[in-house]
C-alpha positions as CSV (number, residue, x, y, z in Angstrom):
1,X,11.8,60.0,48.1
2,X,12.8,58.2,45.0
3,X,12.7,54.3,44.0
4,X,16.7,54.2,44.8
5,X,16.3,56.1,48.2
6,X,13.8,53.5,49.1
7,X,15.6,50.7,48.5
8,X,17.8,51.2,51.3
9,X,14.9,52.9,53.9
10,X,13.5,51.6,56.1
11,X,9.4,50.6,56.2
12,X,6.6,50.1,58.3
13,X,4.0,48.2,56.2
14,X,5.4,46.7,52.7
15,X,3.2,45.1,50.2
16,X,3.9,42.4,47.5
17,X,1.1,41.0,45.2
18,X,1.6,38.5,42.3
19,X,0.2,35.8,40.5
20,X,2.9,33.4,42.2
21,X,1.5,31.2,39.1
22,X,3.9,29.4,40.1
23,X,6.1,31.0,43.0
24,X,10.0,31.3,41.8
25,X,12.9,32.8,42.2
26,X,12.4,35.9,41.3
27,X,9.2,36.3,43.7
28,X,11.5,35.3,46.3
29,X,14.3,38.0,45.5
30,X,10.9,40.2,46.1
31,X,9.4,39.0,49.0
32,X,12.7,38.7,50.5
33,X,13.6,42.7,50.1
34,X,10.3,43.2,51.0
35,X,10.9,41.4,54.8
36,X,14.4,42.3,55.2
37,X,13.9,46.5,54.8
38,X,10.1,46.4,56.2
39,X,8.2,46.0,59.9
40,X,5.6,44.0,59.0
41,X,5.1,42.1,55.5
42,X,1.8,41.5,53.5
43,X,1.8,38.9,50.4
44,X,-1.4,39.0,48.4
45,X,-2.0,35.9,45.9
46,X,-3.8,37.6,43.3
47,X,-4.9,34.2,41.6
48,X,-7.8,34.2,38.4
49,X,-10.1,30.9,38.4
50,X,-8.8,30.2,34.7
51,X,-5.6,29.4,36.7
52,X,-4.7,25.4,36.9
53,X,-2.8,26.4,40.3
54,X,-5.1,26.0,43.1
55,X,-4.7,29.6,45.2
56,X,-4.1,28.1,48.6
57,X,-1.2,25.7,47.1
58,X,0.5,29.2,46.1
59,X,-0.2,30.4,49.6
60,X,1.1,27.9,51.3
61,X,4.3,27.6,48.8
62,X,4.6,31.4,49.6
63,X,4.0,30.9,53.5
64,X,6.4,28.1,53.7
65,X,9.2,30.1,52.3
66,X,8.5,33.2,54.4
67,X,6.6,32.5,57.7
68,X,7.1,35.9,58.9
69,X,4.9,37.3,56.2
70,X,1.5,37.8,56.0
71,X,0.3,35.8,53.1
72,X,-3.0,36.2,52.1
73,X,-5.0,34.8,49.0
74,X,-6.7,37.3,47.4
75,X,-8.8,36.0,43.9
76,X,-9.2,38.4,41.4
77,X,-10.9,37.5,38.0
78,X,-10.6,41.3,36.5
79,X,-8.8,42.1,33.2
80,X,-5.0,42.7,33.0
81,X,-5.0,46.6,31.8
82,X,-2.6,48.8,32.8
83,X,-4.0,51.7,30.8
84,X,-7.5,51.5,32.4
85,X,-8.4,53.7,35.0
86,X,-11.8,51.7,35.8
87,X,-9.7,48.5,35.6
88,X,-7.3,49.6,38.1
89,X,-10.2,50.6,40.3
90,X,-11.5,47.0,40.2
91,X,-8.1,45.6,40.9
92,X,-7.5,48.1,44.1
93,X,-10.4,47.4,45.9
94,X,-9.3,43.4,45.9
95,X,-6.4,44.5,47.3
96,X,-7.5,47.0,50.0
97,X,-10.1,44.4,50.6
98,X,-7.3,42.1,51.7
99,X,-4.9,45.0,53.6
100,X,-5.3,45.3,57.8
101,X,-3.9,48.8,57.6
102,X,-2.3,51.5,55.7
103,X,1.0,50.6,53.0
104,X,4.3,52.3,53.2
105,X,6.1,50.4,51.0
106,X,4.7,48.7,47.7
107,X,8.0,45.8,46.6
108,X,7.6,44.9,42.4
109,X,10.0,44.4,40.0
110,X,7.5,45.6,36.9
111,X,6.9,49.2,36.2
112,X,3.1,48.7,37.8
113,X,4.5,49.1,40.9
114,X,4.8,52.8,40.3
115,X,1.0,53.7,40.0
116,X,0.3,50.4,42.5
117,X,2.3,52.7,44.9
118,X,0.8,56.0,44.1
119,X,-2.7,55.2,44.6
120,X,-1.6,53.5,47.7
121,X,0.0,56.3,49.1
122,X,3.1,54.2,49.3
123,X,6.8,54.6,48.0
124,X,7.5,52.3,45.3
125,X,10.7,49.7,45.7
126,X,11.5,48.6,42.4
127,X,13.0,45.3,43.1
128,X,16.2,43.5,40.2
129,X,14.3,45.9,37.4
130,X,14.1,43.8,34.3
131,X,15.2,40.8,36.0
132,X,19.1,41.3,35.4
133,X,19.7,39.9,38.6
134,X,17.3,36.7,38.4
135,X,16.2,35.7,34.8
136,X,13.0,33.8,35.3
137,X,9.7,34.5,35.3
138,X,6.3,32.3,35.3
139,X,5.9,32.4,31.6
140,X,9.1,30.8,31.5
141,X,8.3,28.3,34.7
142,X,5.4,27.2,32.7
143,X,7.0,26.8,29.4
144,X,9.5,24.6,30.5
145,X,9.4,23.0,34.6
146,X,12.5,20.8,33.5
147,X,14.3,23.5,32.8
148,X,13.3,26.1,35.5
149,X,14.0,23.6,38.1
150,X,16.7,25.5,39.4
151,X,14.6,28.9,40.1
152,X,11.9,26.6,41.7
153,X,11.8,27.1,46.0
154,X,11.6,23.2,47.7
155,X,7.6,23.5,48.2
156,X,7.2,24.3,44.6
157,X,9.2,21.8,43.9
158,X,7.6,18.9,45.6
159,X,4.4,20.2,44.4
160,X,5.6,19.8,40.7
161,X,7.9,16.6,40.8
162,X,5.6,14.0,39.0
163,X,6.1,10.6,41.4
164,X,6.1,7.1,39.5
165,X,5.5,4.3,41.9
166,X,6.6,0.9,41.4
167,X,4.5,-1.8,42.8
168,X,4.3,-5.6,42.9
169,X,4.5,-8.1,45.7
170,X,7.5,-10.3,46.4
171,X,9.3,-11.7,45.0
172,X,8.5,-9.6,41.8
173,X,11.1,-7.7,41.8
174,X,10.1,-3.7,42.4
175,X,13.2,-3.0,44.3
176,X,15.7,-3.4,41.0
177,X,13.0,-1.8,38.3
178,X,12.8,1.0,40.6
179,X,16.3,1.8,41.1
180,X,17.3,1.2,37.2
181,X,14.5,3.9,36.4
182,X,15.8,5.8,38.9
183,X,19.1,5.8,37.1
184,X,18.1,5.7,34.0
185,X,16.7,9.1,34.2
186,X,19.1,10.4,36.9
187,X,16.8,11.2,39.7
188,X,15.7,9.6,43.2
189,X,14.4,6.6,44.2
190,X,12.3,6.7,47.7
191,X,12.5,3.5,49.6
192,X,9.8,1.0,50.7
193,X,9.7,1.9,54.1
194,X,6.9,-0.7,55.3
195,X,9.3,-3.3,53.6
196,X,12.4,-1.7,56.2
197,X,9.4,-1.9,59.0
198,X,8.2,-5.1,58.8
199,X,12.0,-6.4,58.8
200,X,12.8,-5.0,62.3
201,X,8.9,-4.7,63.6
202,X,8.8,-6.8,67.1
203,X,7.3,-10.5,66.2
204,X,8.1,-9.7,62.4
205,X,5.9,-9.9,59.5
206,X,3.2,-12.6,60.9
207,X,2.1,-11.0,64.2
208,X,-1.4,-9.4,63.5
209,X,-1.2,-5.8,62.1
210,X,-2.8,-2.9,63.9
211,X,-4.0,0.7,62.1
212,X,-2.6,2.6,64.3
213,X,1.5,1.1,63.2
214,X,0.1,1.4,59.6
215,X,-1.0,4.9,59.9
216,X,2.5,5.5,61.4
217,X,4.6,4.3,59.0
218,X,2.0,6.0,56.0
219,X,3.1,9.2,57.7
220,X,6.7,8.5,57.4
221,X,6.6,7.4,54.0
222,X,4.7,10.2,52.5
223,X,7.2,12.3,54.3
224,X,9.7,10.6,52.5
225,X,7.8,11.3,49.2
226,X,7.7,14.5,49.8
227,X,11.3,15.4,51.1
228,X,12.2,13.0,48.1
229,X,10.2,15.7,45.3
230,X,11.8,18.5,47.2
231,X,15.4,17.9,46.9
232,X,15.0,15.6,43.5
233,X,17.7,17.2,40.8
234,X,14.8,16.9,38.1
235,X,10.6,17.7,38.3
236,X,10.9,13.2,38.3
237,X,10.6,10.8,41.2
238,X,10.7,7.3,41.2
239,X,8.7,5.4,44.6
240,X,8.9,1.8,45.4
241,X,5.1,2.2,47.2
242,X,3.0,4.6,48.0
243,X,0.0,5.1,50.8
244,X,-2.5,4.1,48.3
245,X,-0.7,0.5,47.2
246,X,1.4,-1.0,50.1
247,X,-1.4,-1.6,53.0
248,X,-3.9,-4.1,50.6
249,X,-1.0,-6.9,50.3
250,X,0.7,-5.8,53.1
251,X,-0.3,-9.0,55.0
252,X,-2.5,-11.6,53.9
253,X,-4.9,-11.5,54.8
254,X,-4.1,-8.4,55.8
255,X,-5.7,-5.1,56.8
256,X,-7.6,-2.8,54.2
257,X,-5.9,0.6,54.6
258,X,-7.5,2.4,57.4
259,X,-9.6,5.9,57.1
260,X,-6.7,7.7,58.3
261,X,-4.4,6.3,55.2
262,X,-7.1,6.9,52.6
263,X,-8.0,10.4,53.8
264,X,-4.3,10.8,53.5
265,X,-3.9,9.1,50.1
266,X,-6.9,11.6,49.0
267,X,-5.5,14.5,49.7
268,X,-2.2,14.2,48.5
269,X,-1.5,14.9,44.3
270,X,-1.9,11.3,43.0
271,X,0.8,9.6,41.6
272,X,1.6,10.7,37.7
273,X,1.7,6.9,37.4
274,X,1.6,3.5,38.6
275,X,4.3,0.3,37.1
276,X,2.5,-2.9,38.6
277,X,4.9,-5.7,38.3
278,X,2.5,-8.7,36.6
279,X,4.8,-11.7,38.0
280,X,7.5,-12.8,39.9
281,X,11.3,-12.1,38.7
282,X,12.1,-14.5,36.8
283,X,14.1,-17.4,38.6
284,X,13.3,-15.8,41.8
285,X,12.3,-18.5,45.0
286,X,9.4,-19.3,46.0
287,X,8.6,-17.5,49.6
288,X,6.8,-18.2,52.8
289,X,6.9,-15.7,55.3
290,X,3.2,-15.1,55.7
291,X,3.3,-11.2,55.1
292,X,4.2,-12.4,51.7
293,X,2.7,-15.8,50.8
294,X,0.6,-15.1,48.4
295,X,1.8,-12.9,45.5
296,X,-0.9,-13.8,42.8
297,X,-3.8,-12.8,45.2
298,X,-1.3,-9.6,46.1
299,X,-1.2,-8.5,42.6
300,X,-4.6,-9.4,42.1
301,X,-5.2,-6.8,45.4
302,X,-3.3,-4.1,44.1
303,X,-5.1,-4.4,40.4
304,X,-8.4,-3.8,42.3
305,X,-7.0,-1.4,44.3
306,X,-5.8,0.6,41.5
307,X,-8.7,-0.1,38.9
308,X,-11.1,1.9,41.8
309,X,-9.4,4.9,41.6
310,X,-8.6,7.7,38.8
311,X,-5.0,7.1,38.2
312,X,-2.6,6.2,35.6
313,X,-1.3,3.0,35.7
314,X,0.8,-0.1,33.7
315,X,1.3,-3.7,33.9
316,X,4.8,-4.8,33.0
317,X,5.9,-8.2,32.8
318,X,8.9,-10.4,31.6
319,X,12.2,-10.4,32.0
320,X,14.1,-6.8,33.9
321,X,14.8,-5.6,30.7
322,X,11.5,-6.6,29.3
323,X,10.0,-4.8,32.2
324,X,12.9,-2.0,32.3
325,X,12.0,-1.2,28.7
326,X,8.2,-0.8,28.9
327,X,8.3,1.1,32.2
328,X,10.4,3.7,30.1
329,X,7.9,4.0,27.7
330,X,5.1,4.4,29.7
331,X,7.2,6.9,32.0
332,X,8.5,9.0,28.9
333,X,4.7,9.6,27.4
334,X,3.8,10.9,31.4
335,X,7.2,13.3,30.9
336,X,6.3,14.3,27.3
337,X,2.5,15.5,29.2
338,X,3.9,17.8,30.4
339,X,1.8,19.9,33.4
340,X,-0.8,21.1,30.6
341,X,-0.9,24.6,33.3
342,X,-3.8,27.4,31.8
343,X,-2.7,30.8,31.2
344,X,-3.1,33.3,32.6
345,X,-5.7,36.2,32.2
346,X,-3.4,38.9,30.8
């Protein structure tokens, strides 16, 4: 049977493996085929340990996108040769390693695929050869995020959009900087959602706060966060709080952020950067709501809070364009960085 026969058979076992470094488009288009003309599906992550992608993010990105597959990761730190017999030997026995049975089908959209498939036994399904169909590839991901965004699949997305939070205690005015970043560079602003809670919470802001409520509303923000990144229109998103910031000043004097929170703050990426606010807005009243009373020993909370932990992070003070202007600076240096993503072997 040749490639173009197979493309329209039917299979039993198909196989896809790839970097996924990171998963895009076109790896979709693949995977996709590859679930839609076979029985049963298996993915292999075929990640090197030079690679700045953690292999079980690139699983789970995969997984996400396709639950019906089997997606497996399966490290391989060989050399890329296609002309070496030995090497392909090395590379084959990862990926029987990582098989539960026998492959009909082998899905790639590179030439490989033919001698992938013929020491598998397999027919090969050449898959949009030369990309024609879906002009993107890894090399160019990396290159360029900003400009891939739109071959990027929501997971990888949220994974790569950088998230700038913007803290400071009332009355200092995080709200406005946060929304005129946002607009300034054309992308979303996630709410304070403890701000929202403590509005409408029964017995409002001064009734004693309990970890569990915390906890609760840390889950839904960090949902936010993430549903935020996923859907942003650029790899930028602008946060008026975050897990890590919001609990320490949240009332005074309040809680410390529970286990629960920090374990959660700990394993989520960490903020590209932090804009503490250093005063109040200028000409803004003076508040006494007890949640809020204090919003020198706030800041003074959050700078301790943030000095403890290994993150970027800028005071900003003046007036909103004083503030407005710095912020940009600081955020355009964390946009010039870039992802600084090894290559890969190969």
């Amino acid at each position: 049977m040749d490639r173009t026969e197979a493309s329209s058979a039917r299979h039993g076992h198909g196989l896809v493996i790839g970097k996924f470094y990171p998963f895009h488009a076109g790896h979709q288009a693949l995977v996709r085929a590859a679930t839609s003309s076979c029985d049963r599906v298996t993915v292999e992550v075929m990640a090197h340990s030079v690679e700045s992608i953690p292999v079980d993010v690139r699983v789970g990105w995969v997984q996400a996108e396709h639950p019906t597959a089997r997606v497996v990761a399966a490290p391989d730190d060989h050399e890329v040769d296609f002309d070496s017999p030995a090497v392909w030997d090395l590379h084959l026995e990862i990926i029987g390693s990582h098989l539960d049975g026998p492959v009909d089908a082998v899905f790639t959209s590179d030439a490989y695929g033919e001698e992938l498939a013929r020491r598998l036994g397999a027919t090969w399904v050449q898959v949009d050869p030369g990309r024609a169909s879906t002009p993107i590839s890894g090399t160019a991901v990396r290159a360029d995020v900003a400009g891939s965004w739109w071959a990027l699949p929501t997971p990888v997305r949220a994974w790569f959009a950088k998230r700038i939070v913007v803290v400071g205690t009332r009355p200092a005015g995080a709200t406005p900087l946060a929304e005129a970043l946002g607009a300034h560079y054309g992308t979303t602003v996630v709410p304070d959602l403890r701000r929202e809670w403590i509005e409408q919470r029964p017995g409002g802001p001064a009734d004693p706060w309990h970890a569990a409520e915390l906890d609760l509303v840390a889950r839904q923000q960090a949902a936010l966060e993430d549903a935020a990144a996923a859907a942003a229109p650029r790899p930028l998103v602008l946060c008026e709080t975050d897990v890590l910031t919001s609990a320490p000043w949240l009332a005074h004097p309040g809680p410390r952020p529970s286990p629960t929170e920090l374990r959660r703050a700990a394993q989520r990426r960490a903020p590209a950067l932090y804009v503490l606010i250093a005063d109040e807005a200028p000409g803004a009243p003076d508040l006494d709501n007890g949640a809020e009373d204090d919003p020198r020993g706030g800041r003074r909370r959050l700078r301790e809070e943030l000095a403890t932990r290994d993150v970027g992070w800028v005071e900003v003070r003046g007036t909103h364009e004083e503030r407005l202007a710095a912020a940009v600076a600081a955020v355009d240096e964390v946009v010039a960085e870039g992802w600084r993503l090894a290559d890969p072997v190969g």
